[in-house]
C-alpha positions as CSV (number, residue, x, y, z in Angstrom):
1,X,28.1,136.5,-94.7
2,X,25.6,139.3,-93.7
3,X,22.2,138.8,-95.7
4,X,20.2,141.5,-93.9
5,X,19.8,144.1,-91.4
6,X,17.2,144.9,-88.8
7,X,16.0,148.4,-89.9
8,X,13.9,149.3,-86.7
9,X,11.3,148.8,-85.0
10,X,7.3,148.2,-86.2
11,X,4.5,148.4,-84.1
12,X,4.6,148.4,-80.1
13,X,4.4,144.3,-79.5
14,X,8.0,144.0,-80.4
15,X,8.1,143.2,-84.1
16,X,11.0,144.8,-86.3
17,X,11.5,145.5,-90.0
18,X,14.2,143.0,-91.5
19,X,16.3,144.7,-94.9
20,X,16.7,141.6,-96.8
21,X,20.4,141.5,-99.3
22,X,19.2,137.9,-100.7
23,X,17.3,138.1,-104.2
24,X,13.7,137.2,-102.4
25,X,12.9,139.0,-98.3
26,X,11.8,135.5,-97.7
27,X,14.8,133.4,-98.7
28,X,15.9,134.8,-95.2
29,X,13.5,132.4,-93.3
30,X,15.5,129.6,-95.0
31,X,18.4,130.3,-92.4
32,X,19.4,129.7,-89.0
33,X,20.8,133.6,-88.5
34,X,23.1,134.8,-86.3
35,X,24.4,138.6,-85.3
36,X,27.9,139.3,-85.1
37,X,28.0,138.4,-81.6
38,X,26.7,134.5,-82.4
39,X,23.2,135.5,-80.8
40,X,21.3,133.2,-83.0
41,X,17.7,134.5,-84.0
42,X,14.4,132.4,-84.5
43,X,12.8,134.7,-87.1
44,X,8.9,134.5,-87.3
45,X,7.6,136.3,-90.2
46,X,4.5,138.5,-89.5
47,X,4.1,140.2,-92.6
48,X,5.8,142.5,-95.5
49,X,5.9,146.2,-95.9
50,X,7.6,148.0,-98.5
51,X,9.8,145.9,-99.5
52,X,10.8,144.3,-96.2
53,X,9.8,141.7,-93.8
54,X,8.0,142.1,-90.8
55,X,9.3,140.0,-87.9
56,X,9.8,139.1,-84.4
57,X,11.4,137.0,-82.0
58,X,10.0,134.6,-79.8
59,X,11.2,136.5,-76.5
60,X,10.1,139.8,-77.8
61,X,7.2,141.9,-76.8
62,X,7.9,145.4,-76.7
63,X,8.7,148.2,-78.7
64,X,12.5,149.2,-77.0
65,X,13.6,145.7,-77.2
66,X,12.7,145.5,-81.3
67,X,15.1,149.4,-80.7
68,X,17.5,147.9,-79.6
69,X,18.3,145.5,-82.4
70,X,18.1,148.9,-85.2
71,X,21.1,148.1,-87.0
72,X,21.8,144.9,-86.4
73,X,23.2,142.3,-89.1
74,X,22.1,139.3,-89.2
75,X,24.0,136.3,-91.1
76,X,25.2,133.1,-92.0
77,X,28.2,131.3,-92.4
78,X,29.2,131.5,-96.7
79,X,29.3,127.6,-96.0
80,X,25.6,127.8,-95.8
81,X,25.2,129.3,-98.5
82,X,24.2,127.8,-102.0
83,X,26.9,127.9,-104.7
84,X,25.9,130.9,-107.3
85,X,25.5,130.2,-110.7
86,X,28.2,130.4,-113.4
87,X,26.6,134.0,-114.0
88,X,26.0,134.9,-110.6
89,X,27.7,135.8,-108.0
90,X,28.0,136.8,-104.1
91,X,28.7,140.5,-103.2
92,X,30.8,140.0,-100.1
93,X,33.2,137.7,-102.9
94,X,34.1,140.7,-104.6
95,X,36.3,141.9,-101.9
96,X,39.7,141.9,-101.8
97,X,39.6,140.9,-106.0
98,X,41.6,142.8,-108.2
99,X,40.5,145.6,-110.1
100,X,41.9,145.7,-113.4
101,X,41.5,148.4,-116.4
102,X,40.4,147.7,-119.9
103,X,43.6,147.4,-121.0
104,X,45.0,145.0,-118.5
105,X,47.3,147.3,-116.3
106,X,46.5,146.7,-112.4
107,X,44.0,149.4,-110.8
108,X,43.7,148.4,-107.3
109,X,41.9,145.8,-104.9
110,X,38.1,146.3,-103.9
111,X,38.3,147.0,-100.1
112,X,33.8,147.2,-99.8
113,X,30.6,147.1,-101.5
114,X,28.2,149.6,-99.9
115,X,24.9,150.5,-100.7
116,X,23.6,153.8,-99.5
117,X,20.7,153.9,-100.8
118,X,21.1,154.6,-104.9
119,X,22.7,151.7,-105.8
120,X,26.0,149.4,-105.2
121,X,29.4,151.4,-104.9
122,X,32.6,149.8,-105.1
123,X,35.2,150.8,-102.7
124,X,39.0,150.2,-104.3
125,X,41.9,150.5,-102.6
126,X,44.7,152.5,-104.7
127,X,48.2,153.7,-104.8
128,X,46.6,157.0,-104.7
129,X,44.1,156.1,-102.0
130,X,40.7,155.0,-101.8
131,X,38.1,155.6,-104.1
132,X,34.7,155.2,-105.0
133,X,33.0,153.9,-107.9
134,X,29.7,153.1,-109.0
135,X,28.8,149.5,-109.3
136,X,26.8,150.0,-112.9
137,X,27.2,148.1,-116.5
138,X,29.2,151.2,-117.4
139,X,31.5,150.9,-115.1
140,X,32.3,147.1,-114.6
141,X,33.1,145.3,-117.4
142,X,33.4,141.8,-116.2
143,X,33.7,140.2,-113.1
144,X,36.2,137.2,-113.2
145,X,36.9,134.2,-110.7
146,X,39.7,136.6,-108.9
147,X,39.1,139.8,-110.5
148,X,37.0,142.2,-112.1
149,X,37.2,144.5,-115.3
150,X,36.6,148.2,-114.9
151,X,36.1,151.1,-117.0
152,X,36.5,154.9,-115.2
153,X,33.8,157.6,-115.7
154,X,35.2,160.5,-117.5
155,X,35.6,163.0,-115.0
156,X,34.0,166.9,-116.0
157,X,35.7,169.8,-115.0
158,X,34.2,171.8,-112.3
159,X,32.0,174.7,-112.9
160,X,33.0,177.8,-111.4
């Protein structure tokens, strides 16, 4: 399960910016992370800007190498993870769940979660496609244990 991404680099000793997806930036220094790849990373925290944690690597002391990682995910097994509260839940659980409407009839099956930037979209796979819809209290009802209640925005004619 991805919990955060290496946003580029900071500095020019080799340090990096680290996106944290956990609830805290620091609950990331709780876990042994790994990249896609199984390269584990030894995360040593140097500081915080803007919202993100400023790190490096033990073997890292220049600027390209920190370049090199821009983009990279870092995770965790979901076994590592703590269970989430009756009220809470995990992002990356919500795919694959149903989507269901208001009144019960089937909508489709969330295919993603992204975020690019303004908030959480859900990504549903229909029988008309794919589509996008924003992950708001307007829009999703209720989130069950294998699927989730939506409502769909009205949708306003175009101007001409």
């Amino acid at each position: 399960m991805v919990l955060g991404v290496i946003s580029g680099a900071h500095g020019i000793k080799g340090a990096f910016k680290l996106r944290a997806f956990t609830g805290s930036p620091e609950a990331l220094l709780d876990y042994d992370l790994h990249d896609a790849s199984g390269r584990a990373f030894k995360l040593k925290r140097i500081g915080e800007a803007k919202g993100q944690l400023i790190c490096t690597l033990p073997d890292m002391r220049y600027r390209d190498e920190a370049e090199k990682l821009k983009g990279t995910q870092l995770g965790v097994a979901r076994s590592a993870l703590p269970a989430p509260d009756p009220d809470e839940f995990y992002i990356e659980d919500l795919v694959g769940m149903s989507a269901m409407l208001e009144d019960g009839s089937p909508y489709g099956t969330i295919k993603a979660v992204h975020n690019f930037g303004a908030g959480d979209i859900l990504e549903i796979s229909t029988d008309h496609g794919d589509e996008m819809l924003s992950f708001d209290e307007q829009t999703v009802l209720e989130i069950g244990d294998v699927s989730i209640t939506i409502c769909l925005p009205e949708i306003l004619p175009a101007k001409n």
